[in-house]
Backbone as CSV, one residue per row, in Angstrom:
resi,resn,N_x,N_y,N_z,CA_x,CA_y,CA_z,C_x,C_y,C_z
1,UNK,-189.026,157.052,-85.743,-190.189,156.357,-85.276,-191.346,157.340,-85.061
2,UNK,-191.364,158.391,-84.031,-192.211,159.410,-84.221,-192.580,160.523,-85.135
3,UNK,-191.221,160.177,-86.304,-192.073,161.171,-87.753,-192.553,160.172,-88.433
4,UNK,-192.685,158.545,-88.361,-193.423,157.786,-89.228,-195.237,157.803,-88.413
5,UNK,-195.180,158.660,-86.904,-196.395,159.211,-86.740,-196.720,160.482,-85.991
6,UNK,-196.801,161.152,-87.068,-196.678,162.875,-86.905,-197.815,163.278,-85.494
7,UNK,-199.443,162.442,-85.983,-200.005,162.851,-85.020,-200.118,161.896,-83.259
8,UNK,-199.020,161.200,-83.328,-199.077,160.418,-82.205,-198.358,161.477,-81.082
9,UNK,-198.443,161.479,-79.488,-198.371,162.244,-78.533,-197.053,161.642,-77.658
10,UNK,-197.519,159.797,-77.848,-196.782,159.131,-77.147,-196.714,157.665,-78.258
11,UNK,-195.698,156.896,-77.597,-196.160,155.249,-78.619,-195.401,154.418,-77.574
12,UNK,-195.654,153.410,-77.440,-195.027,152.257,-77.255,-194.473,151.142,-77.933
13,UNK,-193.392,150.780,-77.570,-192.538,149.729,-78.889,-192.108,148.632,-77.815
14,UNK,-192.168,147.090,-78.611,-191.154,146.353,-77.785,-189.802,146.735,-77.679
15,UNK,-189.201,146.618,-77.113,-187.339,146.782,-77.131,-186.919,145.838,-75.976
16,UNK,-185.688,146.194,-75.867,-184.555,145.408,-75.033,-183.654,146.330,-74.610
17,UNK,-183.147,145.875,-73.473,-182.338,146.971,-72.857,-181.232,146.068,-71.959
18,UNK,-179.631,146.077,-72.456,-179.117,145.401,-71.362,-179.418,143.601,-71.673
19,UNK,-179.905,143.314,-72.445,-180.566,141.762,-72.134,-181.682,141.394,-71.801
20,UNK,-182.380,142.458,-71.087,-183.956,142.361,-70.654,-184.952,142.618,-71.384
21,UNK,-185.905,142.288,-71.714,-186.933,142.368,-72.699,-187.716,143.482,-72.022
22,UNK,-188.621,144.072,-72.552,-189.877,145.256,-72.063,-190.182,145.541,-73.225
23,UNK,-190.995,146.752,-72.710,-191.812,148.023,-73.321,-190.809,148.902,-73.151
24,UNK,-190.239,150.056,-74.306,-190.025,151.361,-74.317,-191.047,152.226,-74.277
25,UNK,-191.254,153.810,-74.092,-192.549,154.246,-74.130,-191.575,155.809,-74.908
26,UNK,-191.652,156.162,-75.598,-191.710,157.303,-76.201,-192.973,158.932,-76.028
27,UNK,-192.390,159.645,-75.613,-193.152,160.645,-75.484,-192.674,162.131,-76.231
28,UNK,-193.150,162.916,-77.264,-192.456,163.903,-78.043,-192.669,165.001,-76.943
29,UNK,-191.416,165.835,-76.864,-191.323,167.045,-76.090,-191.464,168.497,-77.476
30,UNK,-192.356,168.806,-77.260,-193.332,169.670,-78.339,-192.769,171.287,-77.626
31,UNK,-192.323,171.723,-78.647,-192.350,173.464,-78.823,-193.385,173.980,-77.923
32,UNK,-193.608,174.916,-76.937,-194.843,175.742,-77.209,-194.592,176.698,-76.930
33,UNK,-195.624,178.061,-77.292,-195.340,179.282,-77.221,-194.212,180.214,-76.179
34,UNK,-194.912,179.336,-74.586,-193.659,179.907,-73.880,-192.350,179.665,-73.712
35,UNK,-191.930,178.586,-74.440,-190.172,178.349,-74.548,-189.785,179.170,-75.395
36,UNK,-190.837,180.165,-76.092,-189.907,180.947,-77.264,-189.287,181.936,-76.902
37,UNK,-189.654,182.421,-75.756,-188.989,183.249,-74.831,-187.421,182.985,-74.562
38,UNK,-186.582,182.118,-74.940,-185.264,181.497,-74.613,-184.840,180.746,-75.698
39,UNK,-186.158,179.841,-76.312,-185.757,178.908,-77.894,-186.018,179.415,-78.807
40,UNK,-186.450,180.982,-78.750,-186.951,181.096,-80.001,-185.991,182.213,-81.120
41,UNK,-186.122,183.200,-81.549,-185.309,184.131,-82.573,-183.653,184.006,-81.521
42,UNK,-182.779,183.362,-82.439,-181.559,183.725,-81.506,-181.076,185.576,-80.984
43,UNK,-181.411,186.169,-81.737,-181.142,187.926,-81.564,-182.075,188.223,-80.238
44,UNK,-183.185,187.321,-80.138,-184.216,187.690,-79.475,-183.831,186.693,-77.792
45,UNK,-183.421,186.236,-77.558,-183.085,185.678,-76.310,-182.615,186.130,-75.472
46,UNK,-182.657,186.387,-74.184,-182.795,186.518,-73.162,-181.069,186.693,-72.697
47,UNK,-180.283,187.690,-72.218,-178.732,188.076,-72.024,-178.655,186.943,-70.966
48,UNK,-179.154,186.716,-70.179,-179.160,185.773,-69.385,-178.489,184.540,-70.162
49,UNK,-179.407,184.130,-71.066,-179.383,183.023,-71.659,-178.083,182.924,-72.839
50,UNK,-177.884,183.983,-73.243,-176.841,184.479,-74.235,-175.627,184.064,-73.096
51,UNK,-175.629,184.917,-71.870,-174.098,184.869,-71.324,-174.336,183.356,-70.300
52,UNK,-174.900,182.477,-70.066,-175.134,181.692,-69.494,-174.900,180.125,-70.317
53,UNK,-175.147,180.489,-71.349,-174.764,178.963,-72.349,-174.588,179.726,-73.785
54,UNK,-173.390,180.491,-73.352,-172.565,180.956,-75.366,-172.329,179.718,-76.212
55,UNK,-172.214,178.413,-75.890,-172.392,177.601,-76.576,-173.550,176.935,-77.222
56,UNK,-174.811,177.463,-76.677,-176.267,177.042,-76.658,-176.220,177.269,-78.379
57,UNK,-177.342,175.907,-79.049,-177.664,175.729,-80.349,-179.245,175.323,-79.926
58,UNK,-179.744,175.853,-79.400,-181.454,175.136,-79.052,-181.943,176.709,-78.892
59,UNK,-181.964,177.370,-80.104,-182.583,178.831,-80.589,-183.263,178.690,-82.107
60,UNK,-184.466,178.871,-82.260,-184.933,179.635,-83.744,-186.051,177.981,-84.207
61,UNK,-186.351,177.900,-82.978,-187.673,176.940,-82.935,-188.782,178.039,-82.927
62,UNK,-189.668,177.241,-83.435,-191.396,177.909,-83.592,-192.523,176.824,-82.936
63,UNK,-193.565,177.439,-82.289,-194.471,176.394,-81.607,-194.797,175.581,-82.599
64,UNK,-194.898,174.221,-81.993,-195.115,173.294,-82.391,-193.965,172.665,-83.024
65,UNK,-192.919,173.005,-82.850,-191.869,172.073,-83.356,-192.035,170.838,-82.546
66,UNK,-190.854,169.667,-82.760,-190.461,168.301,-82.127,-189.438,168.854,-81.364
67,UNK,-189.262,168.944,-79.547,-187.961,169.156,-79.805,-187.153,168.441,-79.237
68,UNK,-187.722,167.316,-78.578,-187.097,165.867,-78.631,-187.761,165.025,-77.868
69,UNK,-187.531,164.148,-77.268,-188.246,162.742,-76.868,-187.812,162.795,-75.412
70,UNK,-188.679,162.006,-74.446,-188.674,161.041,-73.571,-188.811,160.052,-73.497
71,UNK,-188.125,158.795,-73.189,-188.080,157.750,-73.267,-187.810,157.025,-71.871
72,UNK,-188.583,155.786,-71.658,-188.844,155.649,-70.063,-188.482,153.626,-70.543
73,UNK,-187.828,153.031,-70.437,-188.032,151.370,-70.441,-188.549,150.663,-69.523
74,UNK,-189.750,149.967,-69.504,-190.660,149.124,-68.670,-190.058,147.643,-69.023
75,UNK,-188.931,147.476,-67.506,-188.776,145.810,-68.154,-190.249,144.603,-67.817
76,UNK,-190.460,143.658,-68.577,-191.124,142.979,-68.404,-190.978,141.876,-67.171
């Protein structure tokens, strides 16, 4: 839904949730420079962050990536 609009920030859609009708509201959580400090070159991250989540896969983003959504449901 938000790569059919690259330059949108936020959108709103009807949906349903549970049986209840509303508004969903979508909001993109955007890359920026200072998460690269932790998301960015995996070699380059932070020992902290290395020995703190060895399972971590949220490394080798660049600003301005997508790097995921908020989503909030307004029942009607």
């Amino acid at each position: 839904m938000m790569l059919e609009h690259p330059s949108a920030m936020g959108l709103w859609v009807r949906s349903e949730l549970g049986g209840q009708s509303g508004m969903r509201y979508f909001r993109r959580i955007v890359v920026e420079e200072a998460c690269l400090a932790c998301h960015g070159a995996k070699d380059a991250r932070p020992q902290f962050i290395k020995d703190g989540y060895p399972e971590d896969r949220a490394f080798d983003f660049e600003a301005g990536d997508l790097r995921g959504l908020y989503s909030v449901f307004v029942p009607d």
